[in-house]
N, C-alpha and C positions, 0 to 999 in steps of 0.2 A: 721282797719279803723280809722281816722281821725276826727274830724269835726272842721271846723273853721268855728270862727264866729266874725262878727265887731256890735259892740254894738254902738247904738245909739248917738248921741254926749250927755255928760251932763258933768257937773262939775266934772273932775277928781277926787281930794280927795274926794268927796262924794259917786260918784261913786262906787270907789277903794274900802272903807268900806265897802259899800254894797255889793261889790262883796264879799268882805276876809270874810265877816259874813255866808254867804250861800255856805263857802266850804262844810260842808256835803250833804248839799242838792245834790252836783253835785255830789261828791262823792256815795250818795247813788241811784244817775241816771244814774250809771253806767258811770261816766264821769272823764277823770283824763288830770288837768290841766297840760301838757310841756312846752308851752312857752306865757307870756302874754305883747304885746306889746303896746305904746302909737305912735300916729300917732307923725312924726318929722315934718308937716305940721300948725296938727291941735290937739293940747296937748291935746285936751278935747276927741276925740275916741282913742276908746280901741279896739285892735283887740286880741283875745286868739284860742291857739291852743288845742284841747283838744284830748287824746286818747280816744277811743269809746271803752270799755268794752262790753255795752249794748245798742244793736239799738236804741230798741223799749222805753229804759227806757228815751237815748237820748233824744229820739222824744219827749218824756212827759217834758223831764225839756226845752227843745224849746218851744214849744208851751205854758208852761207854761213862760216864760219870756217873749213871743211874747202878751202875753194876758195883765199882769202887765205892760211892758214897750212900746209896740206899735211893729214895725216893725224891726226886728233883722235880717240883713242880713247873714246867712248861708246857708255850703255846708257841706255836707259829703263827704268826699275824701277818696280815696284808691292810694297807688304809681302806680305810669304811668310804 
């Protein structure tokens, strides 16, 4: 299982930091970063792909981003 998810618009390099600081956090939600991209549109969203290890741990590190940052559009995926 999959989850992607597109973060909020904010200022890129600040962002970026905050993300690369809370690698273990995700790491220990059961969450492993494969690809993280910047919108070619709109430089300041960020979209990442992450492999799902663990649901339910998932679900905790979303809803905990969802609570700090406001509304994080995510899906969990599986291949079609």
């Amino acid at each position: 299982m999959h989850l992607i998810v597109r973060f909020p618009p904010a200022p890129y390099p600040a962002w970026k930091a905050d993300f690369d600081a809370h690698a273990e956090d995700r790491d220990q939600s059961g969450l492993g970063l494969l690809q993280l991209w910047r919108s070619a549109d709109a430089p300041d969203r960020a979209l990442a792909l992450f492999e799902v290890h663990d649901r339910a741990a998932a679900q905790g590190w979303l809803d905990r981003q969802q609570a700090l940052h406001g509304a994080i559009d995510a899906d969990f995926v599986r291949p079609a």
